[in-house]
C-alpha positions in Angstrom: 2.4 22.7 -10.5 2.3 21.1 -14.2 4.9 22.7 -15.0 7.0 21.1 -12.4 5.1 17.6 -12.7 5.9 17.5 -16.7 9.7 18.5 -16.0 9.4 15.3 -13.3 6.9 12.8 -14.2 8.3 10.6 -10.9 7.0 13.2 -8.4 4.7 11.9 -6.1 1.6 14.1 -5.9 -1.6 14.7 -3.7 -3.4 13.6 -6.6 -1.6 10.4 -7.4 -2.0 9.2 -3.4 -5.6 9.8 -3.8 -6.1 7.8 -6.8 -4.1 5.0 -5.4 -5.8 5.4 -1.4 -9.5 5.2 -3.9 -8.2 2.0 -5.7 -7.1 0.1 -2.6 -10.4 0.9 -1.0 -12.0 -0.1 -4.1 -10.7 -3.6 -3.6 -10.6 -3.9 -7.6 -7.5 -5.7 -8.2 -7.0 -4.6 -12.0 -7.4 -0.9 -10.2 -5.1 -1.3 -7.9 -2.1 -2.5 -10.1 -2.7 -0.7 -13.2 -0.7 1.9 -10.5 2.3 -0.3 -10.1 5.5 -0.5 -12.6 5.8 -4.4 -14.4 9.0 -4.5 -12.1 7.6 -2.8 -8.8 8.5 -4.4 -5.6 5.8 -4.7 -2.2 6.9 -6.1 0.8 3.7 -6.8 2.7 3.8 -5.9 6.8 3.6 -9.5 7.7 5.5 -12.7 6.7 8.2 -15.2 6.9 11.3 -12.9 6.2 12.6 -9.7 8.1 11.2 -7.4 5.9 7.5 -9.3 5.7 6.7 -11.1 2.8 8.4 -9.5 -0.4 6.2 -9.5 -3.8 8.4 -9.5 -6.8 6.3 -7.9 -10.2 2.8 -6.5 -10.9 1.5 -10.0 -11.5 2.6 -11.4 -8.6 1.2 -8.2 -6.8 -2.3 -8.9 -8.6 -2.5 -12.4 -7.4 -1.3 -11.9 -3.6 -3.9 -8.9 -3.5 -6.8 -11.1 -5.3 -6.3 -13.5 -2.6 -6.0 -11.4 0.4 -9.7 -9.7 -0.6 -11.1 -13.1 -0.7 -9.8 -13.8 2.8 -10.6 -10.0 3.8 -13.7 -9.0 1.7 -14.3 -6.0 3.9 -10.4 -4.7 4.1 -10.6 -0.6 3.6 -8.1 1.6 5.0 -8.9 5.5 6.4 -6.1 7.8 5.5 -5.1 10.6 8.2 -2.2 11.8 6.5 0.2 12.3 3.0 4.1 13.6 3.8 5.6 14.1 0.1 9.0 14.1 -0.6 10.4 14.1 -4.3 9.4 10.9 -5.9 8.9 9.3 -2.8 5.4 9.6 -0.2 4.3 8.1 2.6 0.7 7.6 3.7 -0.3 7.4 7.2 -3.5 4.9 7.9 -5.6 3.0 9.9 -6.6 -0.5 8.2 -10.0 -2.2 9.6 -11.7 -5.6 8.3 -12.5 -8.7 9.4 -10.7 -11.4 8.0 -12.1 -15.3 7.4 -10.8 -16.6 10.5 -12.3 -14.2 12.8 -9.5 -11.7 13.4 -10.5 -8.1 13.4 -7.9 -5.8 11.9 -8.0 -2.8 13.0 -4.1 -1.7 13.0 -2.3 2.0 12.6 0.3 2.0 10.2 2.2 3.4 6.8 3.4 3.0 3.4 6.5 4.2 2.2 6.2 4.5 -1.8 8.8 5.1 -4.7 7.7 6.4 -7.9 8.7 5.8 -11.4 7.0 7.3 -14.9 4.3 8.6 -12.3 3.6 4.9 -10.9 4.7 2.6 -7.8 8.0 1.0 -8.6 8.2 0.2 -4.8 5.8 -0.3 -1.4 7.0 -1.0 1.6 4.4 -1.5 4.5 4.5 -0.8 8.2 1.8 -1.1 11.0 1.6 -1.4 14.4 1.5 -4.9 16.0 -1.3 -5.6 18.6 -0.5 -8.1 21.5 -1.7 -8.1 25.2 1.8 -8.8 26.4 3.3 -6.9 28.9 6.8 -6.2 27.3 8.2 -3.6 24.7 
């Protein structure tokens, strides 16, 4: 295999998705990004436009992430699964925490990642929604 990871250092790897599963869980912001490109994109599962709330840059990253542990302290997701796929991967997850204003999270979801040089250059974020409403 590193033969085949030097000929494409974009692959996306078992290895890589651990590190990056270990620095989310971490909750060490300066972890976290040093995995992101300077130009990666993450659009976060919730927000005010169709695709959720789209972070533009490693900085910006850094700083929506720095706030979201304040609110979250306790936010740690448990990975069930890795499906690989050239330089892309997606990780399957539950997330749990308990954020300041009382709301358990406790969802089932995914990321979707793209990989440049061996680092995020895009995140895209899925999970499920949890209403008691009687409709699909």
């Amino acid at each position: 295999m590193p033969d085949v990871i030097a000929a494409n250092p974009d692959l996306a790897t078992p290895e890589l998705m651990k590190a990056i599963s270990a620095a989310f869980n971490s909750r060490d912001v300066d972890r976290i990004v040093s995995h992101f490109t300077d130009d990666a994109t993450f659009w976060l599962a919730r927000g005010p436009e169709p695709v959720g709330r789209t972070l533009e840059g490693k900085e910006t990253i850094r700083k929506t992430l720095a706030e979201r542990f304040k609110v979250i302290p306790d936010m740690r997701w448990d990975h069930k699964e890795y499906i690989f796929a050239g330089n892309r991967a997606i990780s399957v997850w539950t997330v749990r925490g308990k954020g300041a204003d009382g709301e358990d999270l406790n969802y089932q979801g995914c990321d979707i990642y793209t990989f440049r040089g061996g680092k995020i250059s895009a995140k895209d974020t899925y999970w499920k929604i949890v209403e008691n409403k009687d409709r699909l």
